[in-house]
N, C-alpha and C positions, 0 to 999 in steps of 0.2 A: 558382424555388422557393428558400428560404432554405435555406442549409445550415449541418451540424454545424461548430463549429471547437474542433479538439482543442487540445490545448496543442501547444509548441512544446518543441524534446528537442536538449540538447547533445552529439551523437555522442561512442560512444569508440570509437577505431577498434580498438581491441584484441577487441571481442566481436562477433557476426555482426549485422550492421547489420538484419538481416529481425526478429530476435529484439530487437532495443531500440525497433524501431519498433514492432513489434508491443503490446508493454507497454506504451509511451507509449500506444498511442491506446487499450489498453482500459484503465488509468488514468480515462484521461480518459473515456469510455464509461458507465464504473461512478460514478463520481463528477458526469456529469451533473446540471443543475437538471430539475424536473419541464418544463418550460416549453420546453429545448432541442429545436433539431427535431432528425428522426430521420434524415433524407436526408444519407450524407456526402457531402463534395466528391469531384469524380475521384479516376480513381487517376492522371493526371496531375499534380493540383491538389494531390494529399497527398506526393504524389512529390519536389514543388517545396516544397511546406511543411515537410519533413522534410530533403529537401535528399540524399535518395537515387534512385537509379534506379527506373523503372517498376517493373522486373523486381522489383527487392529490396520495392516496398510493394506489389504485386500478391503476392509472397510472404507478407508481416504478414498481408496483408487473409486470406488460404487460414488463416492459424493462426486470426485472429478466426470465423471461418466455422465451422472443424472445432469450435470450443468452442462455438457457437452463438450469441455475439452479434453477429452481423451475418447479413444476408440480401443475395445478390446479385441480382440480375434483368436481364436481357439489355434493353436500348434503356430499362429505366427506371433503374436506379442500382444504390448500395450501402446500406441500411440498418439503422438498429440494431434489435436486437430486444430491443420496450421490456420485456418480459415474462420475458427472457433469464435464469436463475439461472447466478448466479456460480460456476465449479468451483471444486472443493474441494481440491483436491493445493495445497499449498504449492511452488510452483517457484521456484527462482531458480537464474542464472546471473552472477553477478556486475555485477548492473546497480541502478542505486539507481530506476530506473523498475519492475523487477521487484516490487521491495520496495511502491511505491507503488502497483502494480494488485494487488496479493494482499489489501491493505489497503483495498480503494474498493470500491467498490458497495454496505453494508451501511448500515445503518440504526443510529447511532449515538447514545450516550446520555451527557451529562457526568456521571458519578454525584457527583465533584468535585476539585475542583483548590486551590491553597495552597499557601507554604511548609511544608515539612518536614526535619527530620533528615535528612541523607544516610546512607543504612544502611550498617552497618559492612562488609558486604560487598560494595558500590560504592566504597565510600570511594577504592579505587585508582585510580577513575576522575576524582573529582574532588579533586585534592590542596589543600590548604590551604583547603576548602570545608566548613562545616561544615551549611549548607543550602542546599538548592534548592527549586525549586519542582515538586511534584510534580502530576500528573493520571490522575485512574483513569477510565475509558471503558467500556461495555458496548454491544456491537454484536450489531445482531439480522437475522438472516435478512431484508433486503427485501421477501419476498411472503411464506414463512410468519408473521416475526415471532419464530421461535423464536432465543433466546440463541444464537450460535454461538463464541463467545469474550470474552473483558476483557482489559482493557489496562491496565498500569500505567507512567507515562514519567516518568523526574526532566529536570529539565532546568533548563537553566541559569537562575539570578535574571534576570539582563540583559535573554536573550533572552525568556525568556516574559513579559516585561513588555511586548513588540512582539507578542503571541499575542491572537490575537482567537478568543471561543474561538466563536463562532458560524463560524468556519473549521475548528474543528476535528470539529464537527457533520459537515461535509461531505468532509474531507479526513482523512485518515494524517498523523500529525505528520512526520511525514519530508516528505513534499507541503508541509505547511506553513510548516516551517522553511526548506525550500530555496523557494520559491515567493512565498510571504507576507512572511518575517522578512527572506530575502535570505542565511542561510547560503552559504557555496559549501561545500558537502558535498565531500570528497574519499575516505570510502570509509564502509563499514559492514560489522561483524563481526558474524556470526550463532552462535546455537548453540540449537541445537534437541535435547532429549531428553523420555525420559516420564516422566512423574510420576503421580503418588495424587490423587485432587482431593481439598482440603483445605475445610475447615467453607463459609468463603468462596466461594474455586472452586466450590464444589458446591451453595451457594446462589443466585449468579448465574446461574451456566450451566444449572442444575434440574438437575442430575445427581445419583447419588448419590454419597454420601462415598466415598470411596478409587478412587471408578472410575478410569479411565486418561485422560489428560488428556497433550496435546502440549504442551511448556514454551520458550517461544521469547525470549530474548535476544539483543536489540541492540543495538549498540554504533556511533553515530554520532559523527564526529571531521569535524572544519571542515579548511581547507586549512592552518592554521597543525599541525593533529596534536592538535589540544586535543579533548577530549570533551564536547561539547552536549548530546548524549539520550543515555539508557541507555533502553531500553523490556525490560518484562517482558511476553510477551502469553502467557495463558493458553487454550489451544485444545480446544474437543471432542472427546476422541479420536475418537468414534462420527461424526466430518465430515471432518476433516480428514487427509491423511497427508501426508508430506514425502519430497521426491525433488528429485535434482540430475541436470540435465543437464550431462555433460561435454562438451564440440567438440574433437575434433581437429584438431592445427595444419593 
């Protein structure tokens, strides 16, 4: 029987190797073609693919399971469960595959893309840049349909002229940059607080005006330290909340 093939993940030994593999494959999981099969490989064959021990991807596979997208079965396999909804907590730990399974499995919409002005309160990000090319995105619940947040990303001239955006239909710009474009991503700064949803916000997402809305900024930097994406994502308050796992050395 044909099976799933996830993507492939460049370890950081610095974070718990169960907790990046794990992301990596519900990344990949969420962001599925309709068309993929649903049977994964072993957990020998993912072990090897991933290029960690049994123990550490029979670990991932227990996180996939507790959240509900996969199904185990004794002498038949591992499987995805095609019907699975996405949680909703915003988690990260310091992994740029974190970032890219928070961002997959939804149902994505280009509302539109272009040059534009770099706003005067980016401007620090892109020094002697007086445009880039901007993209606004609206992503909806998979099986309800309903709005669950919009995205707004500048990002650099150069590179989004290598941006297909029928990738970005399916992927998180961060997936795309580093996957598609060929960035080498060397980290990403987040900041999350609450806000009022504003005429916009509260049109896209059907909420009403001033409700409470999660405000999420990110700050992508390539290996040189230079700044590629800034993303603004506007989140549901009523779906979403954010929490950080800490590990102990």
């Amino acid at each position: 029987m044909t099976t799933f093939a996830p993507d492939s993940l460049a370890l950081n030994r610095k974070l718990p190797l169960w907790y990046q593999v794990s992301q990596s494959l519900r990344a990949s999981i969420l962001g599925r073609a309709p068309h993929d099969p649903l049977r994964l490989p072993t957990e020998d064959r993912l072990a090897e693919h991933y290029g960690v021990s049994v123990l550490t991807m029979r670990q991932a596979l227990k996180e996939l399971e507790t959240e509900g997208l996969i199904s185990r079965h004794r002498r038949r396999g591992t499987f995805i469960e095609p019907s699975a909804r996405r949680a909703t907590p915003v988690r990260l730990l310091g992994s740029v595959d974190a970032i890219v399974a928070q961002q997959s499995g939804e149902r994505t919409t280009v509302l539109e893309h272009g040059p534009a002005a770099v706003p005067a309160d980016l401007a620090e990000y892109f020094p002697g840049l007086d445009e880039a090319t901007a993209y606004r995105r609206l992503r909806r619940d998979g099986r309800s349909g309903e709005p669950t947040n919009w995205a707004e990303n500048l990002v650099r001239p150069e590179l989004a002229d290598r941006i297909d955006l029928a990738d970005l239909i399916r992927w998180p710009m961060t997936k795309v940059l580093r996957d598609a474009v060929g960035v080498r991503i060397s980290r990403i700064t987040d900041t999350v607080e609450a806000r009022l949803a504003d005429p916009e916000t509260s049109r896209l997402l059907q909420v009403p005006l001033l409700s409470p809305i999660l405000h999420y900024t990110g700050v992508t930097y390539d290996e040189s330290g230079r700044v590629v994406d800034v993303a603004r994502i506007h989140y549901r308050g009523d779906r979403f909340s954010f929490s950080v796992t800490v590990e102990a050395d």
